[in-house]
PDB file of N, CA, C and O in Angstrom:
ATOM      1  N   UNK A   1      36.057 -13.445 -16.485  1.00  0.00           N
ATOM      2  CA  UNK A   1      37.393 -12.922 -16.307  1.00  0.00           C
ATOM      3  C   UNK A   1      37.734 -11.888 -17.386  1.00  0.00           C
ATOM      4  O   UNK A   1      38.491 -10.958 -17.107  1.00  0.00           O
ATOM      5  N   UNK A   2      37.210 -12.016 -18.587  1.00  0.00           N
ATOM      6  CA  UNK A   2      37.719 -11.214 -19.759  1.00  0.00           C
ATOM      7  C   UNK A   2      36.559  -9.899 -19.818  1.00  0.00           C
ATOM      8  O   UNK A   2      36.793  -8.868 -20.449  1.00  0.00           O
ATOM      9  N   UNK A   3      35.450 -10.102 -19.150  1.00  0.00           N
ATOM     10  CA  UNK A   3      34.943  -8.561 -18.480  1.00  0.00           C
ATOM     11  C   UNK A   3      35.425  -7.771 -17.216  1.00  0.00           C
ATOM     12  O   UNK A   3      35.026  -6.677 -16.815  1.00  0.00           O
ATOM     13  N   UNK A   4      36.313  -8.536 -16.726  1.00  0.00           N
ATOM     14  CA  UNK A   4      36.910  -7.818 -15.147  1.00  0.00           C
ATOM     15  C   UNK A   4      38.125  -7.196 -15.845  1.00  0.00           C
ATOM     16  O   UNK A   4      38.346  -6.019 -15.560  1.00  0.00           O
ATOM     17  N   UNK A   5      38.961  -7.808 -16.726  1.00  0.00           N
ATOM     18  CA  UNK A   5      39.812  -7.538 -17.545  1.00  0.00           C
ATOM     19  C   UNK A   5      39.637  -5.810 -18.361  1.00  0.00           C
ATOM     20  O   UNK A   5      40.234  -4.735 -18.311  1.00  0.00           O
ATOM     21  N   UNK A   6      38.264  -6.480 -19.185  1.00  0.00           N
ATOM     22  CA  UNK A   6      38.035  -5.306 -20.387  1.00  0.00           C
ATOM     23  C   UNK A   6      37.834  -3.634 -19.151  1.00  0.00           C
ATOM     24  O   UNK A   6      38.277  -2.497 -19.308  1.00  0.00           O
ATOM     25  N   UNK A   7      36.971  -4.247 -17.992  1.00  0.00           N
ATOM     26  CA  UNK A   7      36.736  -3.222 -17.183  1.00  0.00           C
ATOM     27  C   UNK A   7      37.692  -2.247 -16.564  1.00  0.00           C
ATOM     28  O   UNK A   7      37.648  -1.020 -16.654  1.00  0.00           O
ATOM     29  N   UNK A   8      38.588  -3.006 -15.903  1.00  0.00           N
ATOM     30  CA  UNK A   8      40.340  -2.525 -15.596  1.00  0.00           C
ATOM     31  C   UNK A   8      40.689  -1.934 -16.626  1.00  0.00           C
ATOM     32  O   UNK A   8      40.689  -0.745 -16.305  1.00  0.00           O
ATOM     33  N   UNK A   9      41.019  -2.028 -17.773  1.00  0.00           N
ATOM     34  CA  UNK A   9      41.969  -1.631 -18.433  1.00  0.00           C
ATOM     35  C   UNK A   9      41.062  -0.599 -18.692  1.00  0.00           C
ATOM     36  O   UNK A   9      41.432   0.383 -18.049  1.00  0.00           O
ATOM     37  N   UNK A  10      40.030  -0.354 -19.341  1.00  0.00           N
ATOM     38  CA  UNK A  10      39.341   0.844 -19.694  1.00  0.00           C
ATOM     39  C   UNK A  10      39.520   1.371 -18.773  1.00  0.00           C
ATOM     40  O   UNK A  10      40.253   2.301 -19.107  1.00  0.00           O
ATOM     41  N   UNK A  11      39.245   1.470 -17.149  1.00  0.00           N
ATOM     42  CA  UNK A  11      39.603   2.399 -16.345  1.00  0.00           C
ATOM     43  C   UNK A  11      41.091   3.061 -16.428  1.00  0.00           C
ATOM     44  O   UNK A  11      41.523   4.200 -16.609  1.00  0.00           O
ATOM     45  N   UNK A  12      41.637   1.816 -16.213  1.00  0.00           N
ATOM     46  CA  UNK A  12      43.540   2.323 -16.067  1.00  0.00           C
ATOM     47  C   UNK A  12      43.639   3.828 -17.432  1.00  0.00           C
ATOM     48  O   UNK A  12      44.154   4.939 -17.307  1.00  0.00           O
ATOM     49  N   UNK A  13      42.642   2.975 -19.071  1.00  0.00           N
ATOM     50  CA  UNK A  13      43.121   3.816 -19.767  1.00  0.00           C
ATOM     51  C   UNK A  13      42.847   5.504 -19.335  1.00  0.00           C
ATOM     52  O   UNK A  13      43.685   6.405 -19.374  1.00  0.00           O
ATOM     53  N   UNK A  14      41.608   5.591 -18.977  1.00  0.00           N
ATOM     54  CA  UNK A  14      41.073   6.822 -18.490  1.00  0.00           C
ATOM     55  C   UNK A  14      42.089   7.100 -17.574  1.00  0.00           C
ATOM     56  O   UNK A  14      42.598   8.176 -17.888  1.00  0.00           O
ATOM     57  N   UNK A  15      42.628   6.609 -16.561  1.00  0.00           N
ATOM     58  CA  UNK A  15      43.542   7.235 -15.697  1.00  0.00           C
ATOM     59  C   UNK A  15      44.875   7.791 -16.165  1.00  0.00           C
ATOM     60  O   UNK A  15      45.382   8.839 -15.767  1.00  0.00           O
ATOM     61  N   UNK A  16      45.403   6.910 -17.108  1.00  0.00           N
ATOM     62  CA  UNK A  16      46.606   7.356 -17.676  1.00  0.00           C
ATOM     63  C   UNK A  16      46.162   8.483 -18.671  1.00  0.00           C
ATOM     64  O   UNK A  16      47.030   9.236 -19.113  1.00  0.00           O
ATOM     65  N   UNK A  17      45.203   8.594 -18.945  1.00  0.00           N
ATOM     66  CA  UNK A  17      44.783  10.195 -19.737  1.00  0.00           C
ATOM     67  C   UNK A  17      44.162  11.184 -18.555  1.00  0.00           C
ATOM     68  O   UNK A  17      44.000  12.371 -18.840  1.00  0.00           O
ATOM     69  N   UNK A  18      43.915  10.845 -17.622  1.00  0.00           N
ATOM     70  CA  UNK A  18      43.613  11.796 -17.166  1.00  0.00           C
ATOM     71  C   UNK A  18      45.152  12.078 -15.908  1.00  0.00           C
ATOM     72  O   UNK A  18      45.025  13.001 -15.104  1.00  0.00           O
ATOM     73  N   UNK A  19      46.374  11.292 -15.878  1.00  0.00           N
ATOM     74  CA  UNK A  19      47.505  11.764 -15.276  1.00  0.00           C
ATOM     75  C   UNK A  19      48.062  12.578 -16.309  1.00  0.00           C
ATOM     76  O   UNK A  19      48.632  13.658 -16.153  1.00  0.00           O
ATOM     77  N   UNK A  20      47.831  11.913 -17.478  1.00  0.00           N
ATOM     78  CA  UNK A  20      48.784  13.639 -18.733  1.00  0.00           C
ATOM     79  C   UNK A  20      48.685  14.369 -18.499  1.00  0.00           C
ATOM     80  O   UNK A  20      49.536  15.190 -18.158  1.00  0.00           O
ATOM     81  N   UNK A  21      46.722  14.530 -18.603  1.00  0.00           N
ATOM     82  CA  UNK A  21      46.461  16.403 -18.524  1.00  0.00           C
ATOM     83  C   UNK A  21      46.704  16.684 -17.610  1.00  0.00           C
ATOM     84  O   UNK A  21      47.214  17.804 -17.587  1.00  0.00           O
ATOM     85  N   UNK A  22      46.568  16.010 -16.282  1.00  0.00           N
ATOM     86  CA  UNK A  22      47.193  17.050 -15.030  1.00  0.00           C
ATOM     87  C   UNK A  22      49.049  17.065 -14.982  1.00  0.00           C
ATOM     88  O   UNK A  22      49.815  18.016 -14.830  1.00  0.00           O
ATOM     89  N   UNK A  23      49.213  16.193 -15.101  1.00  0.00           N
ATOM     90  CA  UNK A  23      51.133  16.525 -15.772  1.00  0.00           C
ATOM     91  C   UNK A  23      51.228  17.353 -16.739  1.00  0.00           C
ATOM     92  O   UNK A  23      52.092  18.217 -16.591  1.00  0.00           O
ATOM     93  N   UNK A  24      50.527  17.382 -17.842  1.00  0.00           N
ATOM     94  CA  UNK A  24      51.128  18.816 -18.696  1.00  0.00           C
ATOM     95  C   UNK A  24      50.595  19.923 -18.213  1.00  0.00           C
ATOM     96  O   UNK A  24      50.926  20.996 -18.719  1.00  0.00           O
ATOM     97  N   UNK A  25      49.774  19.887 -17.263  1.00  0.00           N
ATOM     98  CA  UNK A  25      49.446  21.559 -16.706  1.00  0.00           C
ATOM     99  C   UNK A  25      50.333  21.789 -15.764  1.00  0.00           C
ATOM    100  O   UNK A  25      50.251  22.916 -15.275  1.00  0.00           O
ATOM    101  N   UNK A  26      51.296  20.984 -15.271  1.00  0.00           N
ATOM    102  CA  UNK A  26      52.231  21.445 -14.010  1.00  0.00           C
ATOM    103  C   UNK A  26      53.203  22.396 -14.790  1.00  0.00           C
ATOM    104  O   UNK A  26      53.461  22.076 -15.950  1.00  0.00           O
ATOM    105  N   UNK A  27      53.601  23.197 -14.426  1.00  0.00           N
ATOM    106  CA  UNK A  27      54.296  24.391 -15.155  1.00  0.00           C
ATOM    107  C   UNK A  27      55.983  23.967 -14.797  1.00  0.00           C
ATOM    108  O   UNK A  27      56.872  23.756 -15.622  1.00  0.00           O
ATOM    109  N   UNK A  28      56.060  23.934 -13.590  1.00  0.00           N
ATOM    110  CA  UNK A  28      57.143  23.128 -12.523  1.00  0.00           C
ATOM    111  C   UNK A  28      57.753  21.653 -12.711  1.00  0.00           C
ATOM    112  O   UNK A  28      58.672  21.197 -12.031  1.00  0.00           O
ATOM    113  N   UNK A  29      56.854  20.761 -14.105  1.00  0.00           N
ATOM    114  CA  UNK A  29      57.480  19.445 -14.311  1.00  0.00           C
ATOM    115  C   UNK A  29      57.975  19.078 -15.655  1.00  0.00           C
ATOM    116  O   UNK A  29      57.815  19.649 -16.734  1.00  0.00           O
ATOM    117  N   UNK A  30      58.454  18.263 -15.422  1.00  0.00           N
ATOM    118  CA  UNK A  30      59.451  17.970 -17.280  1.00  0.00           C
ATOM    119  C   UNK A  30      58.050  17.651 -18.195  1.00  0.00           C
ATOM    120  O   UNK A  30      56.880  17.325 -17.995  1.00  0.00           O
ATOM    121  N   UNK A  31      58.693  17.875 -19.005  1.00  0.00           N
ATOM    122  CA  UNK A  31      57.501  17.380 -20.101  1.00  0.00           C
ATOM    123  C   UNK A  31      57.539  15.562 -20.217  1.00  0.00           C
ATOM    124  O   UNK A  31      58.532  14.838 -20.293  1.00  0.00           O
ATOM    125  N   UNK A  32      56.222  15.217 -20.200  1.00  0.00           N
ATOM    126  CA  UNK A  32      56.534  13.526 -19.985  1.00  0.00           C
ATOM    127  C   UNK A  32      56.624  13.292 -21.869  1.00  0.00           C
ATOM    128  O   UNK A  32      56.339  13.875 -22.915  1.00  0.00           O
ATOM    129  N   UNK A  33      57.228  12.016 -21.354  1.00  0.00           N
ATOM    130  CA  UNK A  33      57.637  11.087 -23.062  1.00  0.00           C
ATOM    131  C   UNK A  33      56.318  11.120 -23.933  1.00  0.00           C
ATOM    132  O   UNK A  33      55.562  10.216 -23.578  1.00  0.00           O
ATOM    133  N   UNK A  34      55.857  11.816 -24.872  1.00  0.00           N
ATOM    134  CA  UNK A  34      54.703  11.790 -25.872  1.00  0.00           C
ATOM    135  C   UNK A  34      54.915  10.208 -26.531  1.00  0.00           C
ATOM    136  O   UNK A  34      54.203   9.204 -26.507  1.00  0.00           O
ATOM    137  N   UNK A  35      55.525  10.344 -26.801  1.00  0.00           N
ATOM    138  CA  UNK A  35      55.453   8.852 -27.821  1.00  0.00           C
ATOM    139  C   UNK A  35      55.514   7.631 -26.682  1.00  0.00           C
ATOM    140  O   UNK A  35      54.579   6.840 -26.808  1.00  0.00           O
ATOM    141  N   UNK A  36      56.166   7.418 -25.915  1.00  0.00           N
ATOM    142  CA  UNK A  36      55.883   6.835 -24.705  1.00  0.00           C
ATOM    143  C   UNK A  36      54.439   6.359 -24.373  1.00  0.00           C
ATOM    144  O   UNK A  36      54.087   5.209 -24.112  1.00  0.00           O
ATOM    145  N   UNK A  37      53.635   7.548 -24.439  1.00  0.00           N
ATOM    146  CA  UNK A  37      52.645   7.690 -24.316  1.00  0.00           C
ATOM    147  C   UNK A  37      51.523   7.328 -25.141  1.00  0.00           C
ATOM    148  O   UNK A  37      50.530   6.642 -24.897  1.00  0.00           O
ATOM    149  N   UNK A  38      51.831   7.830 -25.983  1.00  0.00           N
ATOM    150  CA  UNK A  38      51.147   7.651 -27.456  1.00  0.00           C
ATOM    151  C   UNK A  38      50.996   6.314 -27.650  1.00  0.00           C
ATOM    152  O   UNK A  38      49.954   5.907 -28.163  1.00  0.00           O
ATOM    153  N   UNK A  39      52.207   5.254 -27.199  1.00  0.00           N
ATOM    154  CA  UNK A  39      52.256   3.810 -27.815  1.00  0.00           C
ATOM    155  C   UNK A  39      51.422   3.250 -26.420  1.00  0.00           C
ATOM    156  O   UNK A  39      50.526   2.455 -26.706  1.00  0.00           O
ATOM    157  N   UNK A  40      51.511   3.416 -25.578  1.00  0.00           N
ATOM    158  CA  UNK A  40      50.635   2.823 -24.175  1.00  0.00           C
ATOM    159  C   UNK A  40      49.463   3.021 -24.512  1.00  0.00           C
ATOM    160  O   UNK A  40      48.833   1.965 -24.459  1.00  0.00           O
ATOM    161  N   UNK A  41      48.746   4.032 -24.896  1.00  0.00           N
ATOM    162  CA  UNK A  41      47.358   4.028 -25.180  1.00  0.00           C
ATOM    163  C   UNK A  41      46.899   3.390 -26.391  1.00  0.00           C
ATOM    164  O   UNK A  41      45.753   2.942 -26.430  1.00  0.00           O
ATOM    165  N   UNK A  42      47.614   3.309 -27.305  1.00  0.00           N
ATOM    166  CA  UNK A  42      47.568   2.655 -28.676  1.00  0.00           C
ATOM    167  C   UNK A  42      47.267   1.141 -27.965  1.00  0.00           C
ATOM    168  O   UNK A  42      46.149   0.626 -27.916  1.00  0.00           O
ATOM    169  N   UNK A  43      48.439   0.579 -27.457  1.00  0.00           N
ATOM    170  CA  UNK A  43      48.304  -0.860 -27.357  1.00  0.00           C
ATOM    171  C   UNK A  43      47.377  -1.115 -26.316  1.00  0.00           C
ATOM    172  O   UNK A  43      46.836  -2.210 -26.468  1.00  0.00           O
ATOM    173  N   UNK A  44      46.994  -0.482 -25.291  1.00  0.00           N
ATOM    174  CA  UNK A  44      45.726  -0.498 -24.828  1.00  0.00           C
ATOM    175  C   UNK A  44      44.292  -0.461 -25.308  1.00  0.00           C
ATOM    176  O   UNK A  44      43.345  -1.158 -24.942  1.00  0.00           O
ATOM    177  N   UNK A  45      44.335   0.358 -26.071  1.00  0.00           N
ATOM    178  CA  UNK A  45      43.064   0.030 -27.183  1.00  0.00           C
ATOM    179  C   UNK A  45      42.868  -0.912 -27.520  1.00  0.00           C
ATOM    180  O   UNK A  45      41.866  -1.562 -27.221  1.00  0.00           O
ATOM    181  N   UNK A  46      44.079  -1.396 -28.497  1.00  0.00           N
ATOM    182  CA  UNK A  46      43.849  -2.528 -28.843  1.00  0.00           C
ATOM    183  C   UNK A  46      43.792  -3.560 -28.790  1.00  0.00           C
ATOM    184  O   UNK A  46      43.512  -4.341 -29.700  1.00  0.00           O
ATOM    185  N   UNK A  47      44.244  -3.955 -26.867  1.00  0.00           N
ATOM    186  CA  UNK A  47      43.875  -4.330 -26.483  1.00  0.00           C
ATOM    187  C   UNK A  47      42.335  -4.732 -25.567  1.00  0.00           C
ATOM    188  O   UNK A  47      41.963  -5.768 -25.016  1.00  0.00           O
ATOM    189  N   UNK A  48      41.860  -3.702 -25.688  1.00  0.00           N
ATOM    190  CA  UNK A  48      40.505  -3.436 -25.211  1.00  0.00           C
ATOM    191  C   UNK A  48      39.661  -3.721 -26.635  1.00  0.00           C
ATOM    192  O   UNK A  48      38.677  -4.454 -26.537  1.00  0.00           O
ATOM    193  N   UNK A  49      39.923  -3.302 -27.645  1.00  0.00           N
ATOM    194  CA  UNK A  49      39.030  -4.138 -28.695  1.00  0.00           C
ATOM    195  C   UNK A  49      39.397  -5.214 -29.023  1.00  0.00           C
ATOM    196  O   UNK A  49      38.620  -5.691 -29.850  1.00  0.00           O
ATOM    197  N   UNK A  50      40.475  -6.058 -28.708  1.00  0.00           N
ATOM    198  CA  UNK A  50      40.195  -7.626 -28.328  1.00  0.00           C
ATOM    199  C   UNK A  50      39.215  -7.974 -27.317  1.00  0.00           C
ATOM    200  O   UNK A  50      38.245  -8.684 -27.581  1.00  0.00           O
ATOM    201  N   UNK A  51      39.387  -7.611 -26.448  1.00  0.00           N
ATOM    202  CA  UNK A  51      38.737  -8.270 -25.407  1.00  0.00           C
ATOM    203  C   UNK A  51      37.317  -7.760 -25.561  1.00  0.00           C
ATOM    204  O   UNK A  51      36.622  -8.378 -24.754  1.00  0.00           O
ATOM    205  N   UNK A  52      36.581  -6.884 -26.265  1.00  0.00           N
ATOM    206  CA  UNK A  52      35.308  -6.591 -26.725  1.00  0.00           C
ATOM    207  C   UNK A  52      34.632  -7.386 -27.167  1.00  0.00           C
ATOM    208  O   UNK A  52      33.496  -7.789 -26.919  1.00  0.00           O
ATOM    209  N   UNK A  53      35.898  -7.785 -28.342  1.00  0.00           N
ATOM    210  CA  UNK A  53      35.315  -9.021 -29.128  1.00  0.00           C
ATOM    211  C   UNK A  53      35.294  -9.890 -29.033  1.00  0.00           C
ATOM    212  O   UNK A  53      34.332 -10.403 -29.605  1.00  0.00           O
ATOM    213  N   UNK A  54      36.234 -10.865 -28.291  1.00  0.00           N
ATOM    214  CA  UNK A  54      36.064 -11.871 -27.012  1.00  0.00           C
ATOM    215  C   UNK A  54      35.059 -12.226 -26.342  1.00  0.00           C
ATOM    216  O   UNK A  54      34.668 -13.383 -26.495  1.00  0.00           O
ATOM    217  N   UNK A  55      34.312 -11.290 -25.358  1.00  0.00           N
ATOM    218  CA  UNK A  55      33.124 -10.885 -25.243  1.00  0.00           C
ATOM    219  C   UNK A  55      31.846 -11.595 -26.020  1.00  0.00           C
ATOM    220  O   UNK A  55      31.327 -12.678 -25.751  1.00  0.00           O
ATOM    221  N   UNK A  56      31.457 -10.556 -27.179  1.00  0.00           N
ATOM    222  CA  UNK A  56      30.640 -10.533 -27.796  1.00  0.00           C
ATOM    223  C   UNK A  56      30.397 -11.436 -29.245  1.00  0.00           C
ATOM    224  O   UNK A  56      29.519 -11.439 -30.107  1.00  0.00           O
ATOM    225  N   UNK A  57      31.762 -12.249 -29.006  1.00  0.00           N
ATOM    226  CA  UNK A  57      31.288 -14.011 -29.455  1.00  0.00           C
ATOM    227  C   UNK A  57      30.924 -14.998 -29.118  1.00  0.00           C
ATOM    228  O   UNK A  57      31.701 -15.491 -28.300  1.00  0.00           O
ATOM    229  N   UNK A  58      30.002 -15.658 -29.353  1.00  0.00           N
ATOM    230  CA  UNK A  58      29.218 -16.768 -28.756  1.00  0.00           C
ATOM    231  C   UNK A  58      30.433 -17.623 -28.209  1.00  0.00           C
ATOM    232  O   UNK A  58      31.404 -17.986 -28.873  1.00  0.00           O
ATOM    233  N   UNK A  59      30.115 -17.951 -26.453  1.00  0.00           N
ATOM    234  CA  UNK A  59      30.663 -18.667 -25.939  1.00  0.00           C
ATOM    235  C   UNK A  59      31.420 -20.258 -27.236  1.00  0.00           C
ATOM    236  O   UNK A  59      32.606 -20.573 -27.334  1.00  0.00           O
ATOM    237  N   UNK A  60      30.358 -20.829 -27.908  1.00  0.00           N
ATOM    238  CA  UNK A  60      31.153 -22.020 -28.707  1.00  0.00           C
ATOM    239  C   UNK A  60      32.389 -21.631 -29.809  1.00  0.00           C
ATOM    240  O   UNK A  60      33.151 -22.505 -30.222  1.00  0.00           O
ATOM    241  N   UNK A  61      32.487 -20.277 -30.214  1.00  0.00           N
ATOM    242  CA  UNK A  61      33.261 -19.711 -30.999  1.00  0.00           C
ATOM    243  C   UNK A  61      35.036 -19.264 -30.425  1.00  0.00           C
ATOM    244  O   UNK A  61      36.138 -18.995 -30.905  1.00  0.00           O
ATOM    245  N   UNK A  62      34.481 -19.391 -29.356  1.00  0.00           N
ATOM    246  CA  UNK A  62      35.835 -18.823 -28.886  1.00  0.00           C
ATOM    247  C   UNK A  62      36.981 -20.133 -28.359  1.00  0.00           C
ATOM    248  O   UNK A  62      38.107 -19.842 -27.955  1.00  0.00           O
TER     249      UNK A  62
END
C-alpha cells in the first residue's frame, strides 16, 4: 500500500508541475498563487520522502 501510495503522489507531483508550466504560459490567465504552490510541492516531497523511507526499512522496523 505505501508503494501504490509513494507511486501516486510522485505522479500527482509531476502533474501539478507540469499544470504550472502550462498555466504560466497562458497569456489570457491570472497568474496562479506561487506560494500556494510552493507549499503543495514542499509538503509533497516530504511526504514522498517518508514514504521512501517507509519502504526501505526492514519490514520488523517499522
Amino acid at each position: 500500500e505505501a508503494g501504490w501510495a509513494r507511486d501516486r503522489l510522485a505522479g500527482c507531483l509531476a502533474e501539478l508541475r507540469e499544470a504550472v508550466e502550462v498555466a504560466s504560459s497562458e497569456w489570457w490567465q491570472r497568474a496562479l498563487p506561487d506560494e500556494r504552490i510552493d507549499h503543495a510541492q514542499q509538503q509533497g516531497h516530504r511526504a514522498l520522502a517518508l514514504l521512501v523511507r517507509q519502504l526501505s526499512m526492514p519490514a520488523a522496523a517499522v
